[in-house]
Structure formats: structure tokens, C-alpha cells
py3Dmol code that shows the C-alpha trace and the ligand (Angstrom):
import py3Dmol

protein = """\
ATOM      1  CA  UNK A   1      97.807 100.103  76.309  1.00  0.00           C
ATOM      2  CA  UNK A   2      95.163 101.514  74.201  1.00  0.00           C
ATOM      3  CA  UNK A   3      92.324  99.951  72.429  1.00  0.00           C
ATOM      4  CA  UNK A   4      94.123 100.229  69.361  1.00  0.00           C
ATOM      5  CA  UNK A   5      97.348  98.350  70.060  1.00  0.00           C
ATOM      6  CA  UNK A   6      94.910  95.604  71.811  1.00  0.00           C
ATOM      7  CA  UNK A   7      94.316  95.036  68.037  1.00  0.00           C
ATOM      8  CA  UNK A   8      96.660  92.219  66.154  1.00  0.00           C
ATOM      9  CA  UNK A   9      96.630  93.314  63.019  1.00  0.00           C
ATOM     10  CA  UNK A  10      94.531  91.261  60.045  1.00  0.00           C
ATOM     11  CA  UNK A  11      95.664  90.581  56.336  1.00  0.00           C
ATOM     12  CA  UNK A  12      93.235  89.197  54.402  1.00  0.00           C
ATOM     13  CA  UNK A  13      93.249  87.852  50.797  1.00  0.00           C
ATOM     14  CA  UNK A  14      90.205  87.874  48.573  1.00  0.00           C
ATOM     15  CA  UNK A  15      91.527  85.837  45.367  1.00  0.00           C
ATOM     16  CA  UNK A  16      87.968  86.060  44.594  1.00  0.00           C
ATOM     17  CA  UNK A  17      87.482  84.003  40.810  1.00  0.00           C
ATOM     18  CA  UNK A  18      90.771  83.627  40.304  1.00  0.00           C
ATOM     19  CA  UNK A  19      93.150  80.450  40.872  1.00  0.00           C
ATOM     20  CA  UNK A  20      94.131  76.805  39.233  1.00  0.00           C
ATOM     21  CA  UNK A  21      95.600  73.973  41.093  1.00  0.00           C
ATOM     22  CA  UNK A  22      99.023  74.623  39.736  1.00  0.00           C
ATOM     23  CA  UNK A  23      99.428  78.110  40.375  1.00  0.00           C
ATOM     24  CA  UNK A  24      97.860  78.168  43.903  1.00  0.00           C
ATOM     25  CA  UNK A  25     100.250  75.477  44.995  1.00  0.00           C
ATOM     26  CA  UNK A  26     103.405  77.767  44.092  1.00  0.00           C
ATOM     27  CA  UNK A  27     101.703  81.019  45.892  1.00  0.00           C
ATOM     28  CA  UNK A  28     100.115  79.218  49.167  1.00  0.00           C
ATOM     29  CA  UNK A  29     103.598  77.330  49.353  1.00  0.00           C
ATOM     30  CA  UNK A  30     105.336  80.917  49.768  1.00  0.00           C
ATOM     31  CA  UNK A  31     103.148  82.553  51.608  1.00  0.00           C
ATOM     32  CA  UNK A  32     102.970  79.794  54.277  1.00  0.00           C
ATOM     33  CA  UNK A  33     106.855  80.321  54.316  1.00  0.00           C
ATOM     34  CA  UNK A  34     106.957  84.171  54.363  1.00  0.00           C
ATOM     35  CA  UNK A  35     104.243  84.119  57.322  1.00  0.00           C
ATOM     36  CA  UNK A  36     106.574  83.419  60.346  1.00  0.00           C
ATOM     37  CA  UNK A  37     107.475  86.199  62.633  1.00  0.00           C
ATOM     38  CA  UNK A  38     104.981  88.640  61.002  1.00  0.00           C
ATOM     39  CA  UNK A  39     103.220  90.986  63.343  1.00  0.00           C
ATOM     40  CA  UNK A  40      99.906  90.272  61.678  1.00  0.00           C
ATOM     41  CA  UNK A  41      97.363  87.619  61.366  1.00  0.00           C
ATOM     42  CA  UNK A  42      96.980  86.174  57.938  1.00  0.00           C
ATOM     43  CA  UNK A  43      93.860  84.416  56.109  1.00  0.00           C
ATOM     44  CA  UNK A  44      93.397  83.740  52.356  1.00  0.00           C
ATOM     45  CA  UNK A  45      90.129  83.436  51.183  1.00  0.00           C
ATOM     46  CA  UNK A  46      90.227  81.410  48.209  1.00  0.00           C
ATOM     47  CA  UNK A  47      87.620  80.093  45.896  1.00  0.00           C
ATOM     48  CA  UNK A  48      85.355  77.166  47.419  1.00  0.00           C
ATOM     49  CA  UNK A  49      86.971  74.097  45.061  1.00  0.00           C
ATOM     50  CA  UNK A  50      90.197  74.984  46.574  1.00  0.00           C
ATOM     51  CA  UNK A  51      89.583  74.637  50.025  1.00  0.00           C
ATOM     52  CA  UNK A  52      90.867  71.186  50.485  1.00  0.00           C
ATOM     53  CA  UNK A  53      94.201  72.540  48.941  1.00  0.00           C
ATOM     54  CA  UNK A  54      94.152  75.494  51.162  1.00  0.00           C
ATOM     55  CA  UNK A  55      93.621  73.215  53.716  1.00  0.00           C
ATOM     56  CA  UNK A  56      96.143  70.786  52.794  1.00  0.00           C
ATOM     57  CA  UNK A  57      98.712  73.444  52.450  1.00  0.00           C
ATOM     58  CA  UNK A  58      98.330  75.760  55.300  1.00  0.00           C
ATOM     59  CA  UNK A  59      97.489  72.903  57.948  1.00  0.00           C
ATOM     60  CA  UNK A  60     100.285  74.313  61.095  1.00  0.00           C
ATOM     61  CA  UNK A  61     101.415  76.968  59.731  1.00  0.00           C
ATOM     62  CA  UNK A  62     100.557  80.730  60.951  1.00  0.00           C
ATOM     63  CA  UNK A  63      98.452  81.308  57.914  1.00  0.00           C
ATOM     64  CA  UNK A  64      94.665  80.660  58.359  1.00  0.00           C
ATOM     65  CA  UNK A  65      91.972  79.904  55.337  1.00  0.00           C
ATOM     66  CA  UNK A  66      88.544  80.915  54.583  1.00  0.00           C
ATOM     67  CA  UNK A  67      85.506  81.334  52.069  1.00  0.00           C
ATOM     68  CA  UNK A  68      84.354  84.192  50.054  1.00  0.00           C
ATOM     69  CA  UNK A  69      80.740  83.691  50.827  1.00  0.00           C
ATOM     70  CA  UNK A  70      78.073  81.225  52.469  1.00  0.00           C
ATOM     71  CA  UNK A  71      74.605  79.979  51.993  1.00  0.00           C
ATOM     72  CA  UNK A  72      72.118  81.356  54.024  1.00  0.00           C
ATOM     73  CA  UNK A  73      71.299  77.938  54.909  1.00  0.00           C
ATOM     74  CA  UNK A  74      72.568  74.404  56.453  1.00  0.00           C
ATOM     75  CA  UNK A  75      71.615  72.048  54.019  1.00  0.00           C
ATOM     76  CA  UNK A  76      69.509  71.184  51.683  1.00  0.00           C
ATOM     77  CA  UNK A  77      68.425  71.761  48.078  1.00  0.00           C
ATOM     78  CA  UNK A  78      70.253  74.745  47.109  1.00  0.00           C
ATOM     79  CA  UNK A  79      72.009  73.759  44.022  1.00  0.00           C
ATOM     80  CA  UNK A  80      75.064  75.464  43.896  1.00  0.00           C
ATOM     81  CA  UNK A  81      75.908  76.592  47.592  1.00  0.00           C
ATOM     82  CA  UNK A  82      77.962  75.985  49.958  1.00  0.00           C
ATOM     83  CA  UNK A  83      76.850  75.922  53.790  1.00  0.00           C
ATOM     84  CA  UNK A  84      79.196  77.573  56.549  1.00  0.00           C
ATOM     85  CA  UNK A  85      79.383  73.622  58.086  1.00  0.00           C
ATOM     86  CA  UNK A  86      81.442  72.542  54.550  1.00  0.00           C
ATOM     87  CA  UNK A  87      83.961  75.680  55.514  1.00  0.00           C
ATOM     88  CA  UNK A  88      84.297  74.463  58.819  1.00  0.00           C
ATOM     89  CA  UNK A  89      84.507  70.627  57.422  1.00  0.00           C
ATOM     90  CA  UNK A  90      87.459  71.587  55.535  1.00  0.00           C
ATOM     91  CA  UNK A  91      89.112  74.126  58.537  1.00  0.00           C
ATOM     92  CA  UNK A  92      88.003  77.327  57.622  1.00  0.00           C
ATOM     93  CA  UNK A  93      87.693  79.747  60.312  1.00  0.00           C
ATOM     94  CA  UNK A  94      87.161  82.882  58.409  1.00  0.00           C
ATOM     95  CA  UNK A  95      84.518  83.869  55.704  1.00  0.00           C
ATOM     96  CA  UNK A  96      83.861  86.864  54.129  1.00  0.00           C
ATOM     97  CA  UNK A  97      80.542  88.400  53.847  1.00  0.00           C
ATOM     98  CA  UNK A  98      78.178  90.489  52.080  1.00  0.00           C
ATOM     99  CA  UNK A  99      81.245  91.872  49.397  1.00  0.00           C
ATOM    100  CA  UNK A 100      80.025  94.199  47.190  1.00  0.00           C
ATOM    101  CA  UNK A 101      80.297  91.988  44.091  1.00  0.00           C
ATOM    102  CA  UNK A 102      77.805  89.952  45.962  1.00  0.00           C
ATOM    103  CA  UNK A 103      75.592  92.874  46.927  1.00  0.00           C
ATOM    104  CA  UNK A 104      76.068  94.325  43.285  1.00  0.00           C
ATOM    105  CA  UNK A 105      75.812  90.882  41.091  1.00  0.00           C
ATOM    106  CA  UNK A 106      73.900  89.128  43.277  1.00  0.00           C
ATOM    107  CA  UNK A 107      71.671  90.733  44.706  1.00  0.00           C
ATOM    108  CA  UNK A 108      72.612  90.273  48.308  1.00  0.00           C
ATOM    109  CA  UNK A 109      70.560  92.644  50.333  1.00  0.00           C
ATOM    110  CA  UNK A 110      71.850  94.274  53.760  1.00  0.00           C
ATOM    111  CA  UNK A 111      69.197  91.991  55.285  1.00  0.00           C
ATOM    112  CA  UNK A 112      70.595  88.940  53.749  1.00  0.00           C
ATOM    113  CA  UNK A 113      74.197  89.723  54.557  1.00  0.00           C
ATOM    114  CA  UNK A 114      72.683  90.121  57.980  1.00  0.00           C
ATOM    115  CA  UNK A 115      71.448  86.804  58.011  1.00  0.00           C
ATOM    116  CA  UNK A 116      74.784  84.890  56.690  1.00  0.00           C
ATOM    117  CA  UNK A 117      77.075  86.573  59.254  1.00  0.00           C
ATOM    118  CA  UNK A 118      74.559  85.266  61.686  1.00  0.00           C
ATOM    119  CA  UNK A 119      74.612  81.812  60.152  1.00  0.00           C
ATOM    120  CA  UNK A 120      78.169  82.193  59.734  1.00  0.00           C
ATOM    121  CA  UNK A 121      79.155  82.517  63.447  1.00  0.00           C
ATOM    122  CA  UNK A 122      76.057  79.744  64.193  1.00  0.00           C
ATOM    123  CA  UNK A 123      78.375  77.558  62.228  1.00  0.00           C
ATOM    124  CA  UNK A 124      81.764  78.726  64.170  1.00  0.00           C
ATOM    125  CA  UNK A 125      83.618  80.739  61.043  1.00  0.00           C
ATOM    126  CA  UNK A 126      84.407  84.524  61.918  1.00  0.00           C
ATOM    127  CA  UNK A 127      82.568  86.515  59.506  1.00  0.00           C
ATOM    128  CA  UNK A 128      84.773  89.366  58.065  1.00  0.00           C
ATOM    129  CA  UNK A 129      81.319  91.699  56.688  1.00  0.00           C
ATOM    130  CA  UNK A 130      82.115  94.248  54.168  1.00  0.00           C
ATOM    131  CA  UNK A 131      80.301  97.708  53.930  1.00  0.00           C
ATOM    132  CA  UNK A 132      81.206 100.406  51.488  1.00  0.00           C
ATOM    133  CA  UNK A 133      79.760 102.977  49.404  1.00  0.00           C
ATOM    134  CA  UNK A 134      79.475 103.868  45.639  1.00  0.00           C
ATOM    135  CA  UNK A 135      80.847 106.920  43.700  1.00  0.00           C
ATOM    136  CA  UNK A 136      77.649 108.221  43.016  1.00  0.00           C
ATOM    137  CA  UNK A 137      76.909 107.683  47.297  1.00  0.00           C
ATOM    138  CA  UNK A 138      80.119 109.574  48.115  1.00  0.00           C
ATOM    139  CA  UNK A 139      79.544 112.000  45.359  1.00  0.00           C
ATOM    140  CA  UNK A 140      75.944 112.582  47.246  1.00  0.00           C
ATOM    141  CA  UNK A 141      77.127 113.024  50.849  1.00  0.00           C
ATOM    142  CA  UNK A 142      75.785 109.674  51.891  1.00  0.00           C
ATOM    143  CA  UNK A 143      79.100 107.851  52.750  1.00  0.00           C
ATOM    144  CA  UNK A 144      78.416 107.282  56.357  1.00  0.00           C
ATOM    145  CA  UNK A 145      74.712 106.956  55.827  1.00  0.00           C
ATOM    146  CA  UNK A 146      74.929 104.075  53.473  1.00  0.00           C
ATOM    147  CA  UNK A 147      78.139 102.043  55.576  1.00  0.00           C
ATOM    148  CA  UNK A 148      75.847 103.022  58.541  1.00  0.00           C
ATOM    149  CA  UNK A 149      72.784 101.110  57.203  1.00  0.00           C
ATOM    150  CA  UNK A 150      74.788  98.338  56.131  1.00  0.00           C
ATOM    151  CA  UNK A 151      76.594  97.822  59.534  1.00  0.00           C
ATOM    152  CA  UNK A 152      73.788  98.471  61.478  1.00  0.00           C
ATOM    153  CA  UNK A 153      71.769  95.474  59.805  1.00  0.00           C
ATOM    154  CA  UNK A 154      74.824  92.951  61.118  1.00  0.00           C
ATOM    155  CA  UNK A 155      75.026  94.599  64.589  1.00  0.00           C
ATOM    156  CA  UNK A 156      71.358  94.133  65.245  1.00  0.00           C
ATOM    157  CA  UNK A 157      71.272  90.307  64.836  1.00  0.00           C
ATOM    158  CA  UNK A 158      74.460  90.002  66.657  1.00  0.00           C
ATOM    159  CA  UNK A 159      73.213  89.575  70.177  1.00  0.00           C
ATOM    160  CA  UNK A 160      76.068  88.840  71.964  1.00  0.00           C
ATOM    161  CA  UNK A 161      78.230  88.437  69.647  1.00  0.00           C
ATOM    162  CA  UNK A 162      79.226  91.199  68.294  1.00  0.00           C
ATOM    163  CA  UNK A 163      83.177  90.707  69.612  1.00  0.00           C
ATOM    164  CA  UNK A 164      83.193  87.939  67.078  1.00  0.00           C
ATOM    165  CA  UNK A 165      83.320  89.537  63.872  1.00  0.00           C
ATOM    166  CA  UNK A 166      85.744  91.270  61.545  1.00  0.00           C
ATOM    167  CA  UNK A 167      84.596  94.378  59.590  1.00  0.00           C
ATOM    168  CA  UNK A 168      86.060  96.089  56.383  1.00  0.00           C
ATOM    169  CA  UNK A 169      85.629  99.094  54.815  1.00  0.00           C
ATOM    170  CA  UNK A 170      85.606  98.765  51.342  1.00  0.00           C
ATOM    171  CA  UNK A 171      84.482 101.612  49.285  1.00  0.00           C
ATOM    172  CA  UNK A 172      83.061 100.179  46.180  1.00  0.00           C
ATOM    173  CA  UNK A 173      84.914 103.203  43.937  1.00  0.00           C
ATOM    174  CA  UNK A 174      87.872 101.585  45.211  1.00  0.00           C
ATOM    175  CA  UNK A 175      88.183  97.719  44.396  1.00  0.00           C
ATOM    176  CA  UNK A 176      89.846  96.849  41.406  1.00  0.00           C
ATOM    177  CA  UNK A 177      90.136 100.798  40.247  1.00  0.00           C
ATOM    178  CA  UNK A 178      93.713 101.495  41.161  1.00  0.00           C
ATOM    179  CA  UNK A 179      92.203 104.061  42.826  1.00  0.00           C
ATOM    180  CA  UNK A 180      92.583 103.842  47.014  1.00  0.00           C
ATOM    181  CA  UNK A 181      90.757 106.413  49.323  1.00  0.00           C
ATOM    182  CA  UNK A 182      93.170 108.558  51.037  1.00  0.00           C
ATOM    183  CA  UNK A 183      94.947 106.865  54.239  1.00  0.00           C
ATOM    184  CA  UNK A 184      92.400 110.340  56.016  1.00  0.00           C
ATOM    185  CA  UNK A 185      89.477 109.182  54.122  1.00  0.00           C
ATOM    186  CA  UNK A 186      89.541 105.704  55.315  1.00  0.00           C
ATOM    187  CA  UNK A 187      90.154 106.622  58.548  1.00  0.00           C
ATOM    188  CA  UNK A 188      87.444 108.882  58.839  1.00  0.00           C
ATOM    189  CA  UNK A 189      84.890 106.274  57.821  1.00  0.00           C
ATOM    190  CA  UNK A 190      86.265 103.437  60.638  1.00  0.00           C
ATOM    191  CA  UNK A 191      86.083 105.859  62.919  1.00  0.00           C
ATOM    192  CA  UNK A 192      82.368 106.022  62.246  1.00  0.00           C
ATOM    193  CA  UNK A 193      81.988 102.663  62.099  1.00  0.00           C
ATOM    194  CA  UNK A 194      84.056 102.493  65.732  1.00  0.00           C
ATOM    195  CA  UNK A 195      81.753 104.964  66.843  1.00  0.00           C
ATOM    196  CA  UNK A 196      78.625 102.540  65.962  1.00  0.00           C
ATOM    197  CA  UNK A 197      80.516  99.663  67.459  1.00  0.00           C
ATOM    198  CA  UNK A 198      81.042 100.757  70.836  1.00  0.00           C
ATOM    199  CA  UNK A 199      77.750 102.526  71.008  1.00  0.00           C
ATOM    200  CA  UNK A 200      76.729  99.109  71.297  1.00  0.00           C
ATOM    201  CA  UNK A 201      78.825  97.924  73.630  1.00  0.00           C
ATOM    202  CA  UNK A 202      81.644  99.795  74.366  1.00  0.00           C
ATOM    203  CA  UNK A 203      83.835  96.741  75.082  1.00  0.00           C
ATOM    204  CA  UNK A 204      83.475  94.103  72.545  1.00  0.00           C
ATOM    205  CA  UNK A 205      82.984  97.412  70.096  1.00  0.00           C
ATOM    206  CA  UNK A 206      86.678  98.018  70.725  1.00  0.00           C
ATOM    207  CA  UNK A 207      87.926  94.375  69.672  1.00  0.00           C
ATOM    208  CA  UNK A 208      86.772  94.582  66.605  1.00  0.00           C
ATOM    209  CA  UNK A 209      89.185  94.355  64.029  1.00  0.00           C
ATOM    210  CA  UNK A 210      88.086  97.035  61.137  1.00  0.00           C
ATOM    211  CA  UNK A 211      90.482  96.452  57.809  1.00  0.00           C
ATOM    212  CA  UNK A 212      90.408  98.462  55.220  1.00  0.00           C
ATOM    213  CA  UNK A 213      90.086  97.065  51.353  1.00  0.00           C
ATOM    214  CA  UNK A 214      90.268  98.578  47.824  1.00  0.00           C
ATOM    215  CA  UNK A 215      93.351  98.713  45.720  1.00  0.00           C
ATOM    216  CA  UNK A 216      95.853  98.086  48.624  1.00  0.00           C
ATOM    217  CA  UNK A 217      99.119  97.450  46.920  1.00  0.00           C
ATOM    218  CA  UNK A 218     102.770  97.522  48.217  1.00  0.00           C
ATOM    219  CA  UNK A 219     103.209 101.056  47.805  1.00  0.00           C
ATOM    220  CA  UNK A 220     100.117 102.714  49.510  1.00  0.00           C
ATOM    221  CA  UNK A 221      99.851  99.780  52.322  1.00  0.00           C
ATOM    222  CA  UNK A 222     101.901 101.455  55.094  1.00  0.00           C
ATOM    223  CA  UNK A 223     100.111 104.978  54.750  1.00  0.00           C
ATOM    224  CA  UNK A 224      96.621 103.039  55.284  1.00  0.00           C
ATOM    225  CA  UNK A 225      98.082 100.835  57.449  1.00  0.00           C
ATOM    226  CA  UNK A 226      99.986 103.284  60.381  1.00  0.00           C
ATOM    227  CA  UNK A 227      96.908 105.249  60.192  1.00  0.00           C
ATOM    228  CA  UNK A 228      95.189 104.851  63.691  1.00  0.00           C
ATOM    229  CA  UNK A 229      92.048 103.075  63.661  1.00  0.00           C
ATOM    230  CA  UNK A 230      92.633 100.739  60.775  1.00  0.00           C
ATOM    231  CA  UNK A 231      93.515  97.306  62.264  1.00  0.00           C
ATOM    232  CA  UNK A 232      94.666  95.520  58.661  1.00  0.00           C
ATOM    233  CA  UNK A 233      93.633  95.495  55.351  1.00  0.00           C
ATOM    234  CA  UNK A 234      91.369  93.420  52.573  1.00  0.00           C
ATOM    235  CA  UNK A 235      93.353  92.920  49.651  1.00  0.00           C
ATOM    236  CA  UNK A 236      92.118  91.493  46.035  1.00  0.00           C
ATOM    237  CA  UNK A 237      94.373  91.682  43.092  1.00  0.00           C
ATOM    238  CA  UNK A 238      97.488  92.198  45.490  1.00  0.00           C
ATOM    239  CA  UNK A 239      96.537  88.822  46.992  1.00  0.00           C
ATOM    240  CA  UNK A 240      97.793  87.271  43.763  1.00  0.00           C
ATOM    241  CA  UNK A 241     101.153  87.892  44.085  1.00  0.00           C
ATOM    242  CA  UNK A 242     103.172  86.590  46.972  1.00  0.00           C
ATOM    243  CA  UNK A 243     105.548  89.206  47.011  1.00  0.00           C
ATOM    244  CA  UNK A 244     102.734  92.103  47.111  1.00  0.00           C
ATOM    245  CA  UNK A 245     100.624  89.939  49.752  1.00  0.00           C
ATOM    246  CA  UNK A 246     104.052  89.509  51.838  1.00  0.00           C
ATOM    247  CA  UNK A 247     104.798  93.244  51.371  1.00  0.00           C
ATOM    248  CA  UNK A 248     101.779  94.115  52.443  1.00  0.00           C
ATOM    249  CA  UNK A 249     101.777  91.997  55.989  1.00  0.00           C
ATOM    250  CA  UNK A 250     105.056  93.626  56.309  1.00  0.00           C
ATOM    251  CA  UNK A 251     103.552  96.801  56.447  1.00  0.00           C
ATOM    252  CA  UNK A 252     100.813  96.005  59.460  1.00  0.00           C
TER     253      UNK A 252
END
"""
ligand_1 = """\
10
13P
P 91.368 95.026 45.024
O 92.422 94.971 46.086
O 91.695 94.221 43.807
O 90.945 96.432 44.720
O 90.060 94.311 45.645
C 89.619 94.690 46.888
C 88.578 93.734 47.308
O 87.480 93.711 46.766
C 88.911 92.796 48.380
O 87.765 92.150 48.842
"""
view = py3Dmol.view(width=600, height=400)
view.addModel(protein, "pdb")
view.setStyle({"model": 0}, {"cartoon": {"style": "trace"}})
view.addModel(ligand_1, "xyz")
view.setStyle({"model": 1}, {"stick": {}})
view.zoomTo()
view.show()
């Protein structure tokens, strides 16, 4: 077996701001039912006020829950946040960190991302850390540099730990565009990011699950997804839609 079969694949779901009580019953309902016998992990990350209803939902079933970001800290006056202990209080095991809406809107530097996926595995969640470039960054050559400065922040707070995270590759052109890098382009940037992994230690560098996200949809899911290298996928707007999210998994 290679290092790449070793690899269950990973759907994740970003809803990111998007949800109501009613219409997040109906799609975590049919996604907990459409989950069995898939040969992929799944995890929804859904907005914070619907954890307990993630939770409530999901509870036994082959579908796991998470958060879409974490403060930096465990408690405390920090109107506003919520710690990586109140994800694990309500069964989270994943969260995702440092997305690019939170590097671009709030001003989430690679040394702060750093510093939550630490906090996030001090507090037992698996963080899933997202690196990606701009258009003008592509357009200047600097793909690798940038997702290389970005990753290497995480990996050198890791210690140990570095088997314990999830990675994805989202190019920032990408998200919410329509437009998806080639199934060759993505691959070419996890392999760089493999080849940073095991540099650091060749076998917990393997484990590492490295998804790809940005406009995944139904129809482009299975070219990203057979390409060697890409363990599973982060999907937004597809998320949404049980049928897309299902199609999708189907795919890994
Ligand atoms: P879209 O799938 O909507 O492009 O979003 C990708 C993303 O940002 C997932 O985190």
C-alpha cells in the first residue's frame, strides 16, 4: 500500500454565514442519512449558534461536526469569541483554521493562525489550516512561496504534532468564483506542500490529509478528487445543498 491509499478520504463543509434553524434541520437530516457506506470521512462545519443542533443531529451517525474558527484564547473577556473548549463542549472534533476570509477580513496573520491551530489541538479539535494564494500572487510567480510561508508558520509550532492536523489548499482566486484550479494545478501545489510535510518528518508528513477547496461542485469533484495527492476536498457553497455535498463524497 502506498502512502496515498493510507489516506481515508475527507469531505468537509464550510457553510460559513449561512444557515437558520429550519433549513439546517432538513439538510443535516439528509446528509446524516446519505453518509453510510461512503468511502470518505465527513465533517460540516457550521456556524457557532448551531452547534448544539449539529450536535443534536449528527450524535452516532458517520458524519462528524466542527467550527469555522477559534479564539486564540481559553477564556476570558473576549466579547464575541468562542474558545476551542466550547467546540469540544458541544462534540466538535474538527475546526477550521486561518480561512482566507479570516486572513482577508480579519486580519488573521500567518502567526496568529499559527497560534489557533496550536490552541486548537491544546484543546483536542483537529485543526483543518487553510493556505492559498491570491490572483495577483499566482499572477507574480509566488504560488508556492506564499502557501509555503503560510504552512511553514503551523509546522513550526507543531512539535510533535504535526500527524494531527488536516491541511487544504485553497487558492483564494478560487472560493466562491466558479472558477476551480485545474485538477494539475492543485496537484502541483499539494505536492509542494507534501514535500514540506515530510521534510519534517517523513512519517507523520505522509498522514496528513491535504483537501483541496474552491468552487468544488458535482461536476469538477471527481477530476480533483482521483488526482493523486489530494486526499478530499473543502467545499463552501456546494455544502448547501445535500445533493451536491452527497455527490461530492461520492466522488472521494
Ligand atoms: P466555495 O466552494 O463556495 O468556492 O468555497 C470554498 C471555501 O472557501 C471553503 O472553505
Amino acid at each position: 500500500m502506498n502512502q496515498t491509499t493510507m489516506r481515508r478520504p475527507l469531505i468537509a463543509g464550510n457553510w460559513k454565514m449561512n444557515g437558520s434553524v429550519a433549513a439546517n434541520a432538513l439538510l443535516l437530516d439528509c446528509i446524516r442519512a446519505g453518509a453510510s457506506g461512503l468511502a470518505a470521512d465527513l465533517v460540516v462545519c457550521v456556524p457557532a449558534p448551531y452547534l448544539a443542533q449539529a450536535q443534536a443531529a449528527l450524535s452516532g451517525s458517520a458524519v462528524a461536526w466542527g467550527g469555522q474558527d477559534l479564539s486564540l484564547h481559553e477564556s476570558g473577556a473576549f466579547t464575541g469569541e468562542v474558545s476551542g473548549a466550547m467546540l469540544r463542549d458541544f462534540g466538535c472534533h474538527f475546526v477550521i483554521v486561518g480561512h482566507s476570509e479570516r486572513r482577508s477580513l480579519h486580519g488573521e496573520t500567518d502567526a496568529i493562525v499559527a497560534d489557533k491551530a496550536r490552541q486548537a489541538l491544546a484543546c483536542g479539535l483537529t485543526p483543518i489550516v487553510c493556505v492559498g494564494e491570491t490572483l495577483e500572487e499566482r499572477e507574480a510567480g509566488q504560488t508556492e512561496p506564499v502557501v509555503s510561508r503560510q504552512l511553514r508558520a503551523v509546522l513550526a509550532v507543531l512539535g510533535q504534532q504535526l500527524g494531527k492536523i488536516v491541511i487544504a489548499y485553497e487558492p483564494v482566486w478560487a472560493i466562491g468564483t466558479g472558477k476551480t484550479a485545474t485538477p494539475e494545478m492543485a496537484q502541483q501545489v499539494h505536492a509542494h506542500l507534501r514535500a514540506l510535510l515530510v521534510g519534517v518528518d517523513s512519517d507523520a508528513g505522509s498522514g496528513v490529509r491535504l483537501l483541496y477547496g474552491g468552487s468544488v461542485k458535482p461536476d469538477n469533484a471527481h477530476d480533483l478528487l482521483e488526482m493523486d495527492g489530494i486526499d478530499g476536498g473543502l467545499i463552501g457553497g456546494a455544502s448547501l445543498k445535500v445533493e451536491d455535498f452527497l455527490a461530492i463524497a461520492k466522488s472521494a
